[in-house]
N, C-alpha and C positions, 0 to 999 in steps of 0.2 A: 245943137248938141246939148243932151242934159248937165248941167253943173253940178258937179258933186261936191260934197261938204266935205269940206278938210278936218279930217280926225285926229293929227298927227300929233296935237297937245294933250288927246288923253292919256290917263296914266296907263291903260291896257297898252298903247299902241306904241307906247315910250320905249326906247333902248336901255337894254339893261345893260351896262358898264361891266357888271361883274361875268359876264357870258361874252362878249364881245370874239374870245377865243374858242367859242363853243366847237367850230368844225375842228379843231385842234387840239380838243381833250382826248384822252384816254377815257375809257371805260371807265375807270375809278374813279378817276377826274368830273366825269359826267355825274354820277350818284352820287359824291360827294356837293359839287355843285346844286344840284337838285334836293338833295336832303339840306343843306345852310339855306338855301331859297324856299324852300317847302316852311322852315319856321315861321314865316313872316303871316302866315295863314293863322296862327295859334293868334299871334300879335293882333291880330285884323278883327276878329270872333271878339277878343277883349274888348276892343276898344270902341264894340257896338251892343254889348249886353244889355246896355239900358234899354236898346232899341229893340233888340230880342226880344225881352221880359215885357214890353208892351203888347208887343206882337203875340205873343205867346197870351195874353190878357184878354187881347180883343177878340182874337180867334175862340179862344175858350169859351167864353162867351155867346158869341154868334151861334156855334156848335150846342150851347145847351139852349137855346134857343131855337134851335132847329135848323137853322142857317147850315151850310155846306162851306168847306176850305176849295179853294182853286188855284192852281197854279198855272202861271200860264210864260211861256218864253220860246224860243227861238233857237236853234242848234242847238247846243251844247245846255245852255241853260233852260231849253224845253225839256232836253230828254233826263237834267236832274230833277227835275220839276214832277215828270211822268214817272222817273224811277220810286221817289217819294210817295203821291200818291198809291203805287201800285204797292207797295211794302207796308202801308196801314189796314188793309181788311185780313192778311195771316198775323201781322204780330199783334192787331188792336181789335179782329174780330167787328170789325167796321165795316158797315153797309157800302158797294162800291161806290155809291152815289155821293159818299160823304166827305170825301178828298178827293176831287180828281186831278188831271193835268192835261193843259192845252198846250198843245203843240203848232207853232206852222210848217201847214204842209199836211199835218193829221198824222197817221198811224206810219205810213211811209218813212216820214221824217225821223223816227224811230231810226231807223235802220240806213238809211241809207241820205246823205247830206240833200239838204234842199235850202239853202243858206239864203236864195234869192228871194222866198216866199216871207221873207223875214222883213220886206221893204214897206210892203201893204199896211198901214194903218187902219182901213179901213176891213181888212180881214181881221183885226184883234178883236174894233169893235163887232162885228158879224159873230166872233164866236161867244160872247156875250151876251147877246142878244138869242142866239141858237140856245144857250143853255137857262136863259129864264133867270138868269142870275137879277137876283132881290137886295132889298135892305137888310136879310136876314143873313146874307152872304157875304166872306171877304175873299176876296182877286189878292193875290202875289202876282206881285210881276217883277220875273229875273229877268234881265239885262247886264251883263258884266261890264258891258262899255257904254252903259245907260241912255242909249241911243236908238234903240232897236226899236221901228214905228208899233210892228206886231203889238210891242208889248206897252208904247204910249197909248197905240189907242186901244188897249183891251182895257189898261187902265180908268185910261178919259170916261168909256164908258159904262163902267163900273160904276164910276162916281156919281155919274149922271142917272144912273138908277137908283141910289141909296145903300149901296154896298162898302161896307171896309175896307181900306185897300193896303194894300204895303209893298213897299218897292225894295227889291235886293240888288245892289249894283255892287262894281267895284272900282270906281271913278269918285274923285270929289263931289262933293253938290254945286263948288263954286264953276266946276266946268259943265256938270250937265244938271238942269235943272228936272229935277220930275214930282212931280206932283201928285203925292198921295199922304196919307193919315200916317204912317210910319213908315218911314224914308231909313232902310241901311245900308249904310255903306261900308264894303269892306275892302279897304287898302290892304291889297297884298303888293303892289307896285309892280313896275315893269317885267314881265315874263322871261324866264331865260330864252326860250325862246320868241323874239317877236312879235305881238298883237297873238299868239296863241292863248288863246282866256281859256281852253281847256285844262290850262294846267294850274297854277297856280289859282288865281280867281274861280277856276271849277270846282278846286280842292276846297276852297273857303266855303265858295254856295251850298257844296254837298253837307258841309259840317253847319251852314248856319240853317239849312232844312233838317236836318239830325237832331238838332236841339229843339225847333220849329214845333216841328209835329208829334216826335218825344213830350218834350213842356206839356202842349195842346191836350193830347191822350191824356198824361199824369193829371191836368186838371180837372178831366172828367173823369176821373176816374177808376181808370183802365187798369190801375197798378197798383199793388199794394206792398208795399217795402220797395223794395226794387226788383217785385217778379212781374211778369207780363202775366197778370191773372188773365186776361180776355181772349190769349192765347188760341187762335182757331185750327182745332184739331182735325187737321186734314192729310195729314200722311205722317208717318212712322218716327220720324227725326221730330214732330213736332208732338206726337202723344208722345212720346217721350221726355220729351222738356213738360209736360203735362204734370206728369209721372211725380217724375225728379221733383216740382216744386211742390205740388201735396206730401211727397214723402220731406222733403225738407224741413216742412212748415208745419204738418203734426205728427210727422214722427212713424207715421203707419208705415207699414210693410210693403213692397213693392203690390202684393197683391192684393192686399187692400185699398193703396191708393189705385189701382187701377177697378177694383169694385166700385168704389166710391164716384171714379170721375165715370163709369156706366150709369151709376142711378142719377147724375146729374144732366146727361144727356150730350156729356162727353165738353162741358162749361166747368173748367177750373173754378173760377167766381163764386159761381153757386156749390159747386161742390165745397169750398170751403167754407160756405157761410150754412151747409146743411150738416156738418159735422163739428162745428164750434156751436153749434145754435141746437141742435136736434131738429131744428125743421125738416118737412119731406120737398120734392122739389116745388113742388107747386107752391108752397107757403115760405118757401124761398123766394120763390122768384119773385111774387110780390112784393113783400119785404123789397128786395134790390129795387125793383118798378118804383116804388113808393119814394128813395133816395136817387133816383136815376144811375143806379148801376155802380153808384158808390161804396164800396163792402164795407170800410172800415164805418162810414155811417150807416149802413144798415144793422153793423155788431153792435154797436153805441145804442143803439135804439133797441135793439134784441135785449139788450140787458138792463135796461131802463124798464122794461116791461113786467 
């Protein structure tokens, strides 16, 4: 009979004291509950920002470099991981290719639990190895109870190609050790409900990939003030967020900014750097090519000229 490794000391799988009456709340009692336990997630994000801001350093990096972002995990922390990646090519006009997410299990595991295909080590390394991941690339591997083989050995093998790695758990180091180039840990402590890491530890992963790949984008570029200039115009709610930021930002008439982001070829970016500058698109777009898609360094140089 196979022996299983007792888990019962991590902090995911620990008793929360303060839920113990959980089947015996009220409604109110319950969201109240859940919103005092839900704080502990702000707590947690805090208390690992140095580890962010490196992350967010190396990533940016690899990425202008040419290197690809990867996420890779297991239930709950595969499908934040695939939510992530999938939400960078409409808000950051990002090549698919250039954040993705691994999931166990594949596309399936989406949708419908495969929690068993999460034991395989040697499937983490396999999709590492499928994806050609380089020294130019850095692997995330979430794990909330930092145990999860899928995501040591997608890791492991990461390494052993010359890729950046970075580990997001929500357990001590002194209880699980993992091994990568920035190691975060976010203490949200025991679950009201029991070893469910979807909840709390879910809520922390989703917000420490929020600031992850946000950070990442802003370093390249992507943003200028706080609008999603790279914004990829593909249906109606999103040329309008288009719209709204040309018209915010020079002031032009709804119909003008919508001329404007037409001669640009529907590229906020450039639209803005063809109507502060007088360039036409083509000698825009160079220009941005020249600073890799940086606007506010492409103005600096427009004016310098």
């Amino acid at each position: 009979m196979e022996t299983l490794e007792e888990r019962g000391h991590l902090l995911t799988e620990q008793i929360n004291p303060n839920s113990r009456n959980l089947d015996g709340l009220t409604s109110l009692e319950l969201v109240d509950l859940f919103n005092q336990e839900d704080a502990q997630t702000l707590a947690a994000i805090a208390k690992a920002r140095m580890e962010l801001a490196r992350a967010i350093d190396l990533a940016a990096e690899s990425l202008r470099r040419g290197g690809r972002l990867f996420y890779v995990g297991a239930g709950t922390s595969g499908r934040l991981g695939v939510l992530d990646a999938a939400e960078c090519p409409p808000t950051f006009c990002t090549p698919p290719e250039m954040v993705q997410g691994i999931i166990a299990g594949g596309a399936t595991a989406l949708v419908r639990s495969s929690e068993d295909l999460e034991d395989r080590k040697e499937d983490g390394a396999a999709a590492i190895a499928e994806r050609r991941i380089n020294e130019l690339d850095v692997v995330v591997g979430i794990t909330a109870g930092g145990t999860t083989p899928f995501v040591h050995g997608a890791i492991e093998a990461a390494k052993q190609r010359g890729a950046t790695t970075i580990a997001i758990s929500c357990v001590p180091a002194e209880q699980v050790a993992i091994h990568a180039d920035v190691d975060i840990r976010l203490l949200t402590g025991p679950e009201v409900l029991a070893g469910s890491t979807r909840l709390k530890a879910g809520t922390a992963t989703k917000m420490a990939l929020n600031i992850l790949s946000t950070g990442v984008m802003v370093r390249q570029g992507k943003v200028y003030g706080n609008r999603m200039v790279d914004v990829a115009v593909t249906n109606r709610k999103l040329r309008d967020r288009a719209l709204r930021i040309l018209q915010d930002i020079t002031q032009l008439s709804r119909q003008e900014a919508d001329k404007l982001l037409e001669r640009s070829g529907k590229r906020v970016k450039l639209a803005l750097l063809m109507h502060w500058s007088g360039l036409d698109a083509e000698a825009g777009d160079r220009l941005l090519e020249r600073h890799q898609g940086n606007l506010r360094a492409a103005l600096q140089d427009r004016t310098q000229l």
